[in-house]
ZAKOLRO-915652 format. One line per 5 residues: number of its first residue (from 1); their letters; for each residue x, y, z of C-alpha. Coordinates in nm, 3 decimals, always signed. Layout:
<atoms>
NUM> a> X:Y:Z; ...
</atoms>
This chain:
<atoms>
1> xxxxx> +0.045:+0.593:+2.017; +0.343:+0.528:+2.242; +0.441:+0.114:+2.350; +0.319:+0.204:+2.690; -0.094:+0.344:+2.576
6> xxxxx> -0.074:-0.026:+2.354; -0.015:-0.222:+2.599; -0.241:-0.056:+2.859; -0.485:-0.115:+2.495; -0.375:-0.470:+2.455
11> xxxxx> -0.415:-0.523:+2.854; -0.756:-0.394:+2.882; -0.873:-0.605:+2.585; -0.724:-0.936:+2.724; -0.890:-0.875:+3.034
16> xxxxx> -1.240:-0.924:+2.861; -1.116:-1.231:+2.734; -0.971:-1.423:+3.044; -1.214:-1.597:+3.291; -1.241:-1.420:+3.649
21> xxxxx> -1.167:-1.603:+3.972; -1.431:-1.559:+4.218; -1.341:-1.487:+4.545; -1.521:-1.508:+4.870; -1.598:-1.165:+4.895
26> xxxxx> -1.771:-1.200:+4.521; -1.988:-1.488:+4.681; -2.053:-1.285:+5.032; -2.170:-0.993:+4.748; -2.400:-1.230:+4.566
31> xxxxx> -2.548:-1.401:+4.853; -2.654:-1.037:+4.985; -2.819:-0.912:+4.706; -2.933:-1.312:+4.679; -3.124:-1.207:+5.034
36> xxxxx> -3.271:-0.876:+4.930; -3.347:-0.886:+4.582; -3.722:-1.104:+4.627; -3.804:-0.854:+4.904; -3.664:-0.519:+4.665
41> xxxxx> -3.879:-0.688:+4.338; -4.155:-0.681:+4.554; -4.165:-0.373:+4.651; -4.130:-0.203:+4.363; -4.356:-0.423:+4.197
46> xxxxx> -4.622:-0.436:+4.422; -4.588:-0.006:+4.522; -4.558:+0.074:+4.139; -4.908:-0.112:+4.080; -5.043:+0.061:+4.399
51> xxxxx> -4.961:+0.406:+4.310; -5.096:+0.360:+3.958; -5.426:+0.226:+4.146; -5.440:+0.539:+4.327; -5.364:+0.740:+4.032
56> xxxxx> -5.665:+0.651:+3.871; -5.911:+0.665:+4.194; -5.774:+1.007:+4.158; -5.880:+1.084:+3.814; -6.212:+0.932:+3.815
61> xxxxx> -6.248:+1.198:+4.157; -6.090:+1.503:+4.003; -6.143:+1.444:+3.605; -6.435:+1.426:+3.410; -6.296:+1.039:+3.282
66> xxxxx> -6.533:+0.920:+3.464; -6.832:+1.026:+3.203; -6.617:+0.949:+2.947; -6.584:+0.616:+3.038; -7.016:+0.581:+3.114
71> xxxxx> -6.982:+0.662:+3.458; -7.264:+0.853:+3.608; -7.157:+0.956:+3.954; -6.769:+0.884:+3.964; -6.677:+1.073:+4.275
76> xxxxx> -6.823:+0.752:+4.474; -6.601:+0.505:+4.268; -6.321:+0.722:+4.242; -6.276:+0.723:+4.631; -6.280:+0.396:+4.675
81> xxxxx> -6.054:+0.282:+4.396; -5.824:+0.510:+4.543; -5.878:+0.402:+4.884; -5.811:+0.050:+4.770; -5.472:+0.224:+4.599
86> xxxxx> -5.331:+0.387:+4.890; -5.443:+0.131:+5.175; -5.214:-0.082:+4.899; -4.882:+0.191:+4.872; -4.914:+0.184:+5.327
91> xxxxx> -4.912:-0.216:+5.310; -4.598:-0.188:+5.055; -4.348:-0.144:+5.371; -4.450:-0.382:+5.603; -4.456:-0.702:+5.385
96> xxxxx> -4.153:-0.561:+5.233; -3.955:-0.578:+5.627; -4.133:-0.916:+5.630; -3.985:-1.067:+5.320; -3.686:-0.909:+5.380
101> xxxxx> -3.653:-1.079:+5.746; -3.782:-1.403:+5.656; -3.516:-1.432:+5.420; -3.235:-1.278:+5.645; -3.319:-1.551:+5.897
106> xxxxx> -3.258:-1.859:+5.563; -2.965:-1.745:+5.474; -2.828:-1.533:+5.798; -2.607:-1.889:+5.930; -2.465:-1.851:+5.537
111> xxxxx> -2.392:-1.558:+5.537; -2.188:-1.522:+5.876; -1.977:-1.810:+5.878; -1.865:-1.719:+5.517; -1.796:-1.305:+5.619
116> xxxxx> -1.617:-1.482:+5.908; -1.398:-1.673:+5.707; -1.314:-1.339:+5.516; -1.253:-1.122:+5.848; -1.027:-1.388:+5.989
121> x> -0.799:-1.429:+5.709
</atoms>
Protein backbone atom coordinates (compact mmCIF):
# COMPACT_ATOMS: atom_id res chain seq x y z
CA UNK A 1 0.00 0.00 0.00
CA UNK A 2 1.48 3.32 -1.10
CA UNK A 3 1.67 6.61 1.79
CA UNK A 4 -1.03 8.18 -0.24
CA UNK A 5 -4.02 4.81 -0.04
CA UNK A 6 -2.89 5.08 4.12
CA UNK A 7 -3.63 8.14 4.60
CA UNK A 8 -6.82 8.27 2.48
CA UNK A 9 -7.19 4.77 5.15
CA UNK A 10 -6.15 6.72 8.18
CA UNK A 11 -8.46 9.80 6.94
CA UNK A 12 -11.53 7.87 6.43
CA UNK A 13 -11.17 6.18 9.85
CA UNK A 14 -10.66 9.52 11.77
CA UNK A 15 -13.60 10.81 10.23
CA UNK A 16 -15.82 8.22 12.19
CA UNK A 17 -14.22 9.34 15.15
CA UNK A 18 -14.53 13.25 15.11
CA UNK A 19 -17.92 14.90 16.04
CA UNK A 20 -19.85 16.58 12.96
CA UNK A 21 -20.84 20.23 12.95
CA UNK A 22 -24.33 20.70 12.04
CA UNK A 23 -25.12 23.18 9.76
CA UNK A 24 -28.29 24.93 8.88
CA UNK A 25 -28.97 23.07 5.96
CA UNK A 26 -28.66 19.70 8.31
CA UNK A 27 -31.43 21.37 10.57
CA UNK A 28 -33.64 22.70 7.38
CA UNK A 29 -33.17 18.62 6.38
CA UNK A 30 -34.37 17.42 9.75
CA UNK A 31 -37.12 19.77 10.27
CA UNK A 32 -38.57 18.48 6.76
CA UNK A 33 -38.60 15.05 7.28
CA UNK A 34 -39.59 16.34 11.13
CA UNK A 35 -42.95 17.63 9.04
CA UNK A 36 -43.62 14.57 6.96
CA UNK A 37 -42.59 11.67 8.77
CA UNK A 38 -46.15 11.45 11.28
CA UNK A 39 -48.14 11.93 8.05
CA UNK A 40 -45.64 9.08 5.91
CA UNK A 41 -45.97 6.53 9.31
CA UNK A 42 -49.43 6.91 8.88
CA UNK A 43 -49.88 6.05 5.80
CA UNK A 44 -48.12 3.21 5.54
CA UNK A 45 -49.35 2.06 8.68
CA UNK A 46 -52.77 2.65 8.37
CA UNK A 47 -52.83 1.41 4.12
CA UNK A 48 -50.67 -1.72 5.07
CA UNK A 49 -53.49 -2.78 7.72
CA UNK A 50 -56.17 -1.84 5.08
CA UNK A 51 -54.91 -3.87 2.31
CA UNK A 52 -54.37 -6.86 4.58
CA UNK A 53 -58.22 -6.23 5.62
CA UNK A 54 -59.12 -6.49 2.12
CA UNK A 55 -56.96 -9.37 1.54
CA UNK A 56 -58.81 -11.45 3.69
CA UNK A 57 -62.53 -10.18 2.66
CA UNK A 58 -61.06 -11.55 -0.44
CA UNK A 59 -60.27 -14.97 0.66
CA UNK A 60 -63.22 -15.66 2.70
CA UNK A 61 -65.12 -14.58 -1.06
CA UNK A 62 -62.89 -16.56 -3.37
CA UNK A 63 -61.43 -19.48 -0.95
CA UNK A 64 -63.02 -22.14 0.72
CA UNK A 65 -61.31 -20.56 4.34
CA UNK A 66 -64.31 -19.65 5.08
CA UNK A 67 -65.60 -23.45 5.98
CA UNK A 68 -62.50 -24.03 7.31
CA UNK A 69 -62.76 -21.55 9.73
CA UNK A 70 -66.91 -22.70 10.63
CA UNK A 71 -68.28 -20.38 8.32
CA UNK A 72 -71.40 -21.44 6.61
CA UNK A 73 -72.13 -18.89 3.93
CA UNK A 74 -68.82 -16.76 3.67
CA UNK A 75 -69.48 -14.97 0.43
CA UNK A 76 -71.83 -12.52 2.64
CA UNK A 77 -68.97 -11.87 5.23
CA UNK A 78 -66.33 -11.90 2.85
CA UNK A 79 -67.83 -8.80 1.00
CA UNK A 80 -68.19 -6.86 3.65
CA UNK A 81 -64.89 -7.40 5.39
CA UNK A 82 -63.54 -6.42 2.26
CA UNK A 83 -65.71 -3.57 1.78
CA UNK A 84 -64.68 -2.38 5.20
CA UNK A 85 -60.84 -3.04 3.72
CA UNK A 86 -60.97 -1.05 0.68
CA UNK A 87 -63.43 1.87 1.88
CA UNK A 88 -60.15 1.86 4.46
CA UNK A 89 -57.03 1.76 1.49
CA UNK A 90 -59.55 5.06 -0.42
CA UNK A 91 -59.57 6.93 3.13
CA UNK A 92 -55.58 6.26 3.33
CA UNK A 93 -54.93 9.51 0.99
CA UNK A 94 -57.03 11.98 2.25
CA UNK A 95 -56.12 11.90 6.01
CA UNK A 96 -52.69 11.40 4.80
CA UNK A 97 -52.90 15.30 2.76
CA UNK A 98 -54.58 16.22 6.06
CA UNK A 99 -51.82 15.30 8.43
CA UNK A 100 -49.45 16.28 6.14
CA UNK A 101 -51.01 20.01 5.91
CA UNK A 102 -51.80 20.38 9.40
CA UNK A 103 -48.33 19.92 10.12
CA UNK A 104 -46.94 22.07 7.17
CA UNK A 105 -49.00 24.95 8.60
CA UNK A 106 -46.93 24.25 12.62
CA UNK A 107 -43.90 24.29 11.39
CA UNK A 108 -44.22 26.27 7.81
CA UNK A 109 -43.06 30.00 9.82
CA UNK A 110 -39.89 27.49 10.94
CA UNK A 111 -39.15 26.35 8.23
CA UNK A 112 -39.02 29.61 5.97
CA UNK A 113 -37.29 31.98 7.99
CA UNK A 114 -34.51 29.32 8.57
CA UNK A 115 -34.27 28.33 4.37
CA UNK A 116 -34.19 32.15 4.22
CA UNK A 117 -31.37 32.56 6.30
CA UNK A 118 -29.58 29.84 4.07
CA UNK A 119 -30.61 31.51 0.57
CA UNK A 120 -29.41 34.88 1.75
CA UNK A 121 -26.07 33.99 2.86
Amino acid sequence: MNRNDKEFLVEKIRTQYTEKETTELDSLKALDAKVKRPANLFAYIFGGISAIIMGCGMSLVMTDIGAIVGLGEAMIPGIAIGVVGMAMALLTYPIYKSILSARKKKYAKEILELSEKIINK
